[in-house]
SEFIZA-3560 file (N, C-alpha, C; in Angstrom, 3 decimals):
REM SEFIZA-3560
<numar><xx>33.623</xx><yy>-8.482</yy><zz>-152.999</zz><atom>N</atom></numar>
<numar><xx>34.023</xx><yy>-9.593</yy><zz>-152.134</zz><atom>CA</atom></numar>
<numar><xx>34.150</xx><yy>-10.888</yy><zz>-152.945</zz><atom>C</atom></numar>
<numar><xx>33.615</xx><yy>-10.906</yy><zz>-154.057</zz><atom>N</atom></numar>
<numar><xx>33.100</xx><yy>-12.308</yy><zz>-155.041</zz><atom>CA</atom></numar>
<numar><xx>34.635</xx><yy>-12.291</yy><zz>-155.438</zz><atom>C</atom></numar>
<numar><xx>35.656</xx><yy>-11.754</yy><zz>-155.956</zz><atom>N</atom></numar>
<numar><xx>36.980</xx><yy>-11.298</yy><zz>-156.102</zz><atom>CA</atom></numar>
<numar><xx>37.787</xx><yy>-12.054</yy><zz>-155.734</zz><atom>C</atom></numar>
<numar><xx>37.419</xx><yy>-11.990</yy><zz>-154.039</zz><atom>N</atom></numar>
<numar><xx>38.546</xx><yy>-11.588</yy><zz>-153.000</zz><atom>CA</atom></numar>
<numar><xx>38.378</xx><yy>-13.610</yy><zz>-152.269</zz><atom>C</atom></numar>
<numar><xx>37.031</xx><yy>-13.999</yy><zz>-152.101</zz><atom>N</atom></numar>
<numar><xx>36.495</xx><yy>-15.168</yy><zz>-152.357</zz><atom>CA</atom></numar>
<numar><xx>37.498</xx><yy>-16.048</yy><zz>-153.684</zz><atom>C</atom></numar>
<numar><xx>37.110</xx><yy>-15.731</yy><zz>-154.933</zz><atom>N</atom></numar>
<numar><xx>37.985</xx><yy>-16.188</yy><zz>-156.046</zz><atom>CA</atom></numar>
<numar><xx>39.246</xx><yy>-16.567</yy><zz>-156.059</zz><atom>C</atom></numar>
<numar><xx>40.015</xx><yy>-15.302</yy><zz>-155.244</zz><atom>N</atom></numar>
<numar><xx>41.795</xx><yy>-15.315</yy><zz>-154.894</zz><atom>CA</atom></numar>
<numar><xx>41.448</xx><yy>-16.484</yy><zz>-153.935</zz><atom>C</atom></numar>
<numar><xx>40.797</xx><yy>-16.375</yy><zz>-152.687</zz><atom>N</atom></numar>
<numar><xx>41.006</xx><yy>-17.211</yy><zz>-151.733</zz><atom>CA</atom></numar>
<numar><xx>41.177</xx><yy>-18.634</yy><zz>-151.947</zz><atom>C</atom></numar>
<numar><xx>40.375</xx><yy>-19.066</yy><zz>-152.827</zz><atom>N</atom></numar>
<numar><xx>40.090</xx><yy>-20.088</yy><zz>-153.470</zz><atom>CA</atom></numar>
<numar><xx>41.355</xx><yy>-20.693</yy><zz>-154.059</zz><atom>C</atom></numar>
<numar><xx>41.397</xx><yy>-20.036</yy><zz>-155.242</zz><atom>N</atom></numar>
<numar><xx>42.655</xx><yy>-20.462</yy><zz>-156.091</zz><atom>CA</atom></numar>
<numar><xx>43.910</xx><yy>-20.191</yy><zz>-155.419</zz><atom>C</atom></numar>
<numar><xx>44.182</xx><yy>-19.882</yy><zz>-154.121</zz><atom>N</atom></numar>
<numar><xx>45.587</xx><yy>-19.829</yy><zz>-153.409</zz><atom>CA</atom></numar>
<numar><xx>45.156</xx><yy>-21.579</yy><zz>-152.265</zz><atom>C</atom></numar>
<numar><xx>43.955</xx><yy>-21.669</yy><zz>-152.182</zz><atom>N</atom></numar>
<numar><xx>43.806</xx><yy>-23.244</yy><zz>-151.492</zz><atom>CA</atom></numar>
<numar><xx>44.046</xx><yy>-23.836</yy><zz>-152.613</zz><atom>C</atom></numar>
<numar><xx>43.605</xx><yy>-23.957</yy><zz>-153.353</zz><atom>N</atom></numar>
<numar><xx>43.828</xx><yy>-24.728</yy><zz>-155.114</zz><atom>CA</atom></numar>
<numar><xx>45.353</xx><yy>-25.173</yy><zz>-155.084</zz><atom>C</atom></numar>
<numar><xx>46.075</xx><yy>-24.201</yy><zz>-155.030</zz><atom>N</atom></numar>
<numar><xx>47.417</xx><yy>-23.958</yy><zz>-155.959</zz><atom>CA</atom></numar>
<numar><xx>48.272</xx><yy>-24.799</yy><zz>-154.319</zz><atom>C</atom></numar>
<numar><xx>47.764</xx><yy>-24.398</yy><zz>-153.202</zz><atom>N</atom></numar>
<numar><xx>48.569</xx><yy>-25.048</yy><zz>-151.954</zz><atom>CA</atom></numar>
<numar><xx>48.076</xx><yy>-26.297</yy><zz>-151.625</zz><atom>C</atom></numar>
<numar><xx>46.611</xx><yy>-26.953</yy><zz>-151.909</zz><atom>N</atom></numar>
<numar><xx>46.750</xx><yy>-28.068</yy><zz>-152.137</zz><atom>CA</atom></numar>
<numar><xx>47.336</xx><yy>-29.053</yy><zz>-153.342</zz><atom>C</atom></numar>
<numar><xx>47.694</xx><yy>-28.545</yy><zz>-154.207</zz><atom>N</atom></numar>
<numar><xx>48.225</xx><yy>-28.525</yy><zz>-155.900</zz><atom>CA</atom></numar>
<numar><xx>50.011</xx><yy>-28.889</yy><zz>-155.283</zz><atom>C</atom></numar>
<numar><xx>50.297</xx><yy>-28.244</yy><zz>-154.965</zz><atom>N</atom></numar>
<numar><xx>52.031</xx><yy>-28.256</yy><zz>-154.507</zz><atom>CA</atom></numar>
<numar><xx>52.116</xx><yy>-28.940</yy><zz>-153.378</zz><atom>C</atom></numar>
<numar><xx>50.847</xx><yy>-29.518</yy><zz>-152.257</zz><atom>N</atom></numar>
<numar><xx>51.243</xx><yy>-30.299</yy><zz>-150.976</zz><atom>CA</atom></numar>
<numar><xx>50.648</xx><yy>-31.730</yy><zz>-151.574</zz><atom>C</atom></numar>
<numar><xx>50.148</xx><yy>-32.151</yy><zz>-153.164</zz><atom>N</atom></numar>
<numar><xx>49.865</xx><yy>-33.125</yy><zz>-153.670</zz><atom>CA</atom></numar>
<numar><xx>51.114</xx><yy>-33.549</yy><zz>-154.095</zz><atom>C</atom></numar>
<numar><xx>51.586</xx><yy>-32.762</yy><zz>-155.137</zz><atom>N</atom></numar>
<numar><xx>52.704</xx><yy>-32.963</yy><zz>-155.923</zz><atom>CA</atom></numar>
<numar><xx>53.621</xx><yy>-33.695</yy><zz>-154.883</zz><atom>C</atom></numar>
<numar><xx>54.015</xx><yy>-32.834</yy><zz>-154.134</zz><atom>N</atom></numar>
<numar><xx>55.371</xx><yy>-32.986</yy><zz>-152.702</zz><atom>CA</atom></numar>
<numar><xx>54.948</xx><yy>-34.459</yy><zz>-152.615</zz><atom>C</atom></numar>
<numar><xx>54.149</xx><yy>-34.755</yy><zz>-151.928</zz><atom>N</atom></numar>
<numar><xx>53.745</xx><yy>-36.047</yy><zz>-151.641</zz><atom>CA</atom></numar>
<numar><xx>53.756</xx><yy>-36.820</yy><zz>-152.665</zz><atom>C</atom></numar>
<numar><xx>53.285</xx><yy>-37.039</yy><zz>-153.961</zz><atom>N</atom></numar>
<numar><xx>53.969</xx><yy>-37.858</yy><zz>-154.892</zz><atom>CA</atom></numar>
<numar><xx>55.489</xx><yy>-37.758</yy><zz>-155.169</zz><atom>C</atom></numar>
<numar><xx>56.301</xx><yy>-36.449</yy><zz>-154.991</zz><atom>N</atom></numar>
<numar><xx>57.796</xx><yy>-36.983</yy><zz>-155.067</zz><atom>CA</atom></numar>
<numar><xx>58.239</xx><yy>-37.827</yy><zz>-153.926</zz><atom>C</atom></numar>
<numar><xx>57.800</xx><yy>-37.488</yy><zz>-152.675</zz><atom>N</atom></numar>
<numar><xx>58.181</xx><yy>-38.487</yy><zz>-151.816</zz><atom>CA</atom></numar>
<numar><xx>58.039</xx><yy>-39.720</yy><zz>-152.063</zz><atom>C</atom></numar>
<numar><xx>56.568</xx><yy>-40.295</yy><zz>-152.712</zz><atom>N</atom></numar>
<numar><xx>56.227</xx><yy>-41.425</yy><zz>-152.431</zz><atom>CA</atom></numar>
<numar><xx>57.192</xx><yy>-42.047</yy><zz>-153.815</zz><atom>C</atom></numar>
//
């Protein structure tokens, strides 16, 4: 499960990572 936790993680990472970015091209 420690794994599956890990993925979960780094897919919030990577989608807050690209809904940061977005928002600095807008701004």
């Amino acid at each position: 499960w420690a794994s599956y936790v890990a993925g979960a993680i780094v897919v919030l990472m990577t989608e807050l990572g690209v809904r940061f970015n977005d928002s600095i091209s807008i701004l």
